[in-house]
Steps between C-alpha positions, in 0.01 A plus 500: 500500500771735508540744729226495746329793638237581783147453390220276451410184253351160523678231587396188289508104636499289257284158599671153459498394158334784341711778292194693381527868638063471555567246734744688716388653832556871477629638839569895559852542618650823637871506401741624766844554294628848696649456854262733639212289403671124547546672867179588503372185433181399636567680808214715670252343290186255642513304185570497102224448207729259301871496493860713570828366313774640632848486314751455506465344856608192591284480883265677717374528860177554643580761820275766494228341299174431616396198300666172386612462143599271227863530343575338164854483457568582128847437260570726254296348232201533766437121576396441794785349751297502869170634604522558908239643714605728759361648826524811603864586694670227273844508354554307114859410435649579179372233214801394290411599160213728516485840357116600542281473807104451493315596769135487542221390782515164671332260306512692197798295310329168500176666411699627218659137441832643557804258607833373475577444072180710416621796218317838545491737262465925554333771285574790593 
């Protein structure tokens, strides 16, 4: 994707054994790319309509935050390497390989049929 910028898109899983883009779920994603905004995060916020990618990042923690998320772990070419759900005051270590983080609501990634090998797409 080049170089990636703050913003917002839709974040597109594609569902085991179909390539068609009509059968893709169509997510909104914000994109945090600046430092001010991968800071920023999800921080101060009682919950998110849909998704925040933040890159490059590599982990996340949850102090401050006020409800438990999902974290898809992403590579470069934005397959999927761990989903994690994390509580509130939690500390992620540093996934080898990723370059992109997914957050979004607890529950929200397997609603979304996100997990480990799964390739997402992004249109900004």
């Amino acid at each position: 994707m080049g170089r990636w910028q703050d913003g917002r898109g839709t974040l597109c899983v594609a569902e085991e054994g179909t390539a068609d883009r009509a059968d893709r779920a169509g997510v909104p994603v914000e994109i945090a790319a600046s430092y001010r905004a991968r800071t920023r995060g999800l921080l101060g916020r009682d919950g998110i309509a849909g998704a925040l990618l933040l890159t490059p990042a590599n982990s996340v923690h949850t102090f401050r935050m006020r409800f438990a998320i999902d974290v898809a772990y992403l590579d470069r070419r934005l397959n999927v390497l761990a989903v994690r759900t994390m509580r509130p005051g939690r500390l992620g270590l540093p996934r080898p390989r990723a370059r992109h983080v997914l957050e979004a609501e607890a529950g929200a990634m397997a609603r979304w049929g996100l997990r480990p090998g799964v390739r997402v797409t992004l249109e900004a």
